[in-house]
C-alpha positions in Angstrom: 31.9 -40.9 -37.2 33.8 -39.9 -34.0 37.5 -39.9 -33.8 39.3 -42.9 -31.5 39.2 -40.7 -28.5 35.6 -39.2 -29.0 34.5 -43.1 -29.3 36.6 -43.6 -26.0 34.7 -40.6 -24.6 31.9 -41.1 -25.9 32.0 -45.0 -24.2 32.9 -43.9 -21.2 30.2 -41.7 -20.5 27.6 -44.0 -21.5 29.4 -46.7 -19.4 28.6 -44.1 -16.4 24.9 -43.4 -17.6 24.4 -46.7 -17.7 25.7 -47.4 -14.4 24.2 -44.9 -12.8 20.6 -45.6 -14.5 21.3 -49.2 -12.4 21.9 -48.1 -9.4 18.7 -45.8 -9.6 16.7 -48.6 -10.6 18.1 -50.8 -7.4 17.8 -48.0 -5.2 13.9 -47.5 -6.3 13.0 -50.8 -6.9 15.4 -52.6 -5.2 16.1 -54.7 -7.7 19.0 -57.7 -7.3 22.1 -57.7 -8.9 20.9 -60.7 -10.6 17.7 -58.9 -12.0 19.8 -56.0 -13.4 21.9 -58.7 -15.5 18.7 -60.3 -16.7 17.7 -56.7 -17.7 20.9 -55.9 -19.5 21.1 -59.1 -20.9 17.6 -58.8 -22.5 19.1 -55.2 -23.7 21.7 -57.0 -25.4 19.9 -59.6 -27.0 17.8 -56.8 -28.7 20.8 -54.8 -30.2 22.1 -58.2 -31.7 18.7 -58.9 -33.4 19.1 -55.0 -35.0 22.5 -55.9 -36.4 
């Protein structure tokens, strides 16, 4: 397992992936800010059911 500043790292990079997948997805689809909360919402729910 990663050290507390390689999980830090390693969170912070995905936080930018993540934003930047977003911002993609509204820029080719414009999607609404309220769709891409349904969408990460629905990503949510499905790492909770793996747990």
């Amino acid at each position: 397992m990663a050290n507390p500043d390689q999980k830090t790292i390693l969170i912070d990079n995905a936080f930018e992936e993540i934003k930047n997948i977003c911002k993609n997805l509204q820029k080719d689809t414009y999607a609404s800010n309220s769709e891409l909360k349904s969408l990460l919402k629905l990503i949510i729910n499905e790492l909770e059911e793996k747990e």
